[in-house]
N, C-alpha and C positions, 0 to 999 in steps of 0.2 A: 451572959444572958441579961435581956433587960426587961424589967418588970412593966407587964402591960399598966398603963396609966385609969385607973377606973373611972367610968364617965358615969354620969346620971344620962342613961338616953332619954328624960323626960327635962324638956330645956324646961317650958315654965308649964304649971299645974296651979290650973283655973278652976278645979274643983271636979264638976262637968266635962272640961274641956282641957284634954294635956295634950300641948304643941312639943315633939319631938321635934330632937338635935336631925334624926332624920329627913324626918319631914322640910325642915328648914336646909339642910343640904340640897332636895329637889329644886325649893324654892330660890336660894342662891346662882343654883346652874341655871336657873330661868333667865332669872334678874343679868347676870353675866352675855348667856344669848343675847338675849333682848338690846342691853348698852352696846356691845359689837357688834352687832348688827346692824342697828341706826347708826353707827359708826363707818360699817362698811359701805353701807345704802348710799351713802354719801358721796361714794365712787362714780366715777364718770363711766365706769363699766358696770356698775352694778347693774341686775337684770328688776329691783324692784326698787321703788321709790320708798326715805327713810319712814312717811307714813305709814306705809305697806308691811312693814316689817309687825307691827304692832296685831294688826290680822293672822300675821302670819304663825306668829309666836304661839296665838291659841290655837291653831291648828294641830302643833308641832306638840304644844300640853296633851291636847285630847288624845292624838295619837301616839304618845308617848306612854301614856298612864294607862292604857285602854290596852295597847299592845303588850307590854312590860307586863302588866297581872294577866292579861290569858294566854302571854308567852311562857310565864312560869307556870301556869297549869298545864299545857299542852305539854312544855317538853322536859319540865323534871315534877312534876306531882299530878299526873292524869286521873292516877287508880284513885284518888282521892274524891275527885268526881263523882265516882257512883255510890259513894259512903253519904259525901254530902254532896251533891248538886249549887248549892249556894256558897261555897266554900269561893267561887270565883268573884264574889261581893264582899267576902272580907278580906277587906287589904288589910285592915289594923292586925291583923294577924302576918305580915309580911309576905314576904315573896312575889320579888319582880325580877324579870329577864331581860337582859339588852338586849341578848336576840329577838327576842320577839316585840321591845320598845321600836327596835329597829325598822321591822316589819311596822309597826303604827302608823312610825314617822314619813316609810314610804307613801303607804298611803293617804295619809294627808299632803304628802309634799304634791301629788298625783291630784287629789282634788283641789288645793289650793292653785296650782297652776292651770288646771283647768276649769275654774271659774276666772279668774285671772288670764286666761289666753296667753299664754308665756312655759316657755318651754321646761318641762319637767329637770331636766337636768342641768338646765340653768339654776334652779331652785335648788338642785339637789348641792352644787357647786359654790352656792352661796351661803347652807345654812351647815357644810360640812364644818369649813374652819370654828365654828362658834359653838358646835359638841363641846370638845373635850374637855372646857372647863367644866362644864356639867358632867362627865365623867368624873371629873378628880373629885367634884364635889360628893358625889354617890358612894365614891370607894373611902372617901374620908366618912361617911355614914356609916357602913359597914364596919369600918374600924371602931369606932365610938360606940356601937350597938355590941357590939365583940363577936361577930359573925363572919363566918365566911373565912374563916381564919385559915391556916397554911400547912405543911404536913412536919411530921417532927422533923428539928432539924438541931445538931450542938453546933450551929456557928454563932458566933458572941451578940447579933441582934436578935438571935429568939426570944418568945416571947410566951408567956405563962397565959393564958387568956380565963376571964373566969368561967367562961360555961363549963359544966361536968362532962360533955359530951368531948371538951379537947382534950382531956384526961392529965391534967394537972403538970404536963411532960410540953416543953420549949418547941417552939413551933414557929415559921417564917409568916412575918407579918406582911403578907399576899396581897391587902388592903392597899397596903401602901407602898408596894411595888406598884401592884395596877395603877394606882394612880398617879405614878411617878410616871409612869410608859403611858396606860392609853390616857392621861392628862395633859402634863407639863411635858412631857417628849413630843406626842402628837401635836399639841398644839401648835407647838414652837415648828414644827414641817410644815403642819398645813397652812398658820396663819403666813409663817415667810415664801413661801409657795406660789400662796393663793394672794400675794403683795399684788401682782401685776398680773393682765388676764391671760391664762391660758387656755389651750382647749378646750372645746366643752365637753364634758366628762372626767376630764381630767383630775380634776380636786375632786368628784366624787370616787374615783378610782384610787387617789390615795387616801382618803380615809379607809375605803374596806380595805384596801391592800394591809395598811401600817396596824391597823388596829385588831384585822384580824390575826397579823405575824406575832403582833405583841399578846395577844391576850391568849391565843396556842403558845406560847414562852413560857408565861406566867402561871399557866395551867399545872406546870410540871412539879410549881411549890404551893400550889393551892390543893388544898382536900378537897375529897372527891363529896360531890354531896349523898348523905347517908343513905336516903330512899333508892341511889342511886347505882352508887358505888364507880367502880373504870367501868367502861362501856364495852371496850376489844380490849387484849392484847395486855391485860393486866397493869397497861397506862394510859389509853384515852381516855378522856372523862369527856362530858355532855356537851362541855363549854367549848373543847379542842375542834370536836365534831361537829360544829356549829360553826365554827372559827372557819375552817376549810371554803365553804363554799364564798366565802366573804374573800380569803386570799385569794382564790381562782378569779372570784367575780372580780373583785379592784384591780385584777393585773389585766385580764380583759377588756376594762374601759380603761386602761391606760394605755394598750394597744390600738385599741379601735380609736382613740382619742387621737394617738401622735401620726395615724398613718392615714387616719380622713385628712388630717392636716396637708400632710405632705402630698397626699394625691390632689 
C-alpha cells in the first residue's frame, strides 16, 4: 500500500484571492495547446495559420469551461438544479465533465471555422493531437484535490486518500491511470499519427475512438459517483455510458475517413 502524498489544493493564498493547484492544471493544459499548436501551425498542411491558433485557443477556453460546468450539471447532478438554480455559476464549488467540455469544444470548433471559412473537421483534426496534454494535466488536478479516487482494491499501489467519503480502506489511484491512458498514451498515437497528413476526419476519429476505449477501461477502477451510483447492470457508471457513443462515433469517422479516400 502506498500512502497518498497530501497536497495543499490551494497553491498560493492572496488573502481575497486563492489560486488552486487545480486551477493552474487547466491553465497549464492551455499553455501546452497553445505552444503545439503554433508548433503544428507551422506545417505545410496545417489547415490554420500559426497566428490563428491564438483565436483559436479562446474559442476552445470558452467552450471548454462553459461545456465541462453544464455537462456536469446535465449529466451527473441535475436534481440539484431545482434546489438551487444558480448552482450552475458556481464553479469554486467544483464539478466539471469532459463529456460535456467535449460538447463545448465542438461547438466552438463549429463557429470558429465558420467564421474562418475552413472546414470543421479540418479544425477538429488539428486541435485533437494537442488535448491530451490538458487531459493529463486535469487528472493530475483531481489527484492533488483527492477526488475522484478509485474503488477498494489490496494490490501494493493502493492508496489511503484523505476524504471520509473513501472510508480510510486502499483504493486504485484512477487519477493517474487516466492520465497515464487518456494523456501520455493518447498523445503519443495522436501526435505520431497525426506527424504526416492523413484523411480528413481521421485524427478526429482517433481521438474519440482511443479515448473513449480508454476512459470505458479505467471506469472499471474508478468509483462510481455517489449521487449516482452504476447506471445498469450493477457495473456501468455515467462515465462508461458516455464513453460508448464517442467509440461508436471515432470508429465511424475512421471508416468514413479511409474509404472516401479510396473511393
Amino acid at each position: 500500500m502506498l500512502r497518498y502524498p497530501h497536497f495543499d489544493p490551494i497553491a498560493l493564498d492572496l488573502g481575497l484571492v486563492q489560486i488552486r493547484w487545480y486551477g493552474l492544471m487547466y491553465l497549464a493544459g492551455f499553455a501546452a495547446a497553445w505552444i503545439l499548436g503554433r508548433y503544428r501551425a507551422r506545417k505545410p498542411y496545417s489547415p490554420i495559420m500559426p497566428q490563428q491558433v491564438d483565436d483559436l485557443i479562446w474559442y476552445l477556453v470558452l467552450g471548454l469551461m462553459i461545456g465541462a460546468r453544464v455537462g456536469y450539471i446535465l449529466f451527473y447532478d441535475f436534481p440539484s438544479v431545482y434546489q438551487d438554480p444558480l448552482i450552475v455559476f458556481k464553479v469554486w464549488r467544483g464539478g466539471m465533465s469532459f463529456h460535456g467540455g467535449l460538447i463545448g469544444v465542438i461547438v466552438s470548433v463549429l463557429l470558429f471555422a465558420k467564421n474562418k471559412n475552413i472546414n470543421c473537421f479540418d479544425i477538429g483534426d488539428f486541435i485533437c493531437p494537442l488535448a491530451p496534454i490538458g487531459l493529463m494535466c486535469g487528472r493530475f488536478g483531481n489527484f492533488i484535490n483527492g477526488e475522484l479516487w478509485g474503488r477498494p482494491t489490496d494490490l501494493p499501489w493502493g492508496m489511503i486518500f484523505p476524504d471520509i467519503e473513501a472510508g480510510l480502506v486502499p483504493r486504485h489511484p484512477s487519477q493517474l491511470y487516466e492520465a497515464a491512458l487518456e494523456g501520455v498514451t493518447l498523445f503519443c498515437i495522436l501526435w505520431f499519427y497525426s506527424a504526416k497528413p492523413r484523411p480528413r476526419m481521421a485524427v478526429s476519429g482517433m481521438f474519440l475512438f482511443f479515448y473513449g476505449l480508454f476512459r470505458f477501461s479505467v471506469e472499471f477502477t474508478r468509483q462510481p459517483d455517489s449521487q449516482l451510483g452504476f447506471i445498469a447492470f450493477d457495473w456501468l457508471t455515467m462515465g462508461q455510458l458516455l464513453s460508448v457513443p464517442m467509440i461508436l462515433a471515432g470508429g465511424g469517422l475512421l471508416f468514413r475517413a479511409y474509404t472516401r479516400r479510396s473511393r
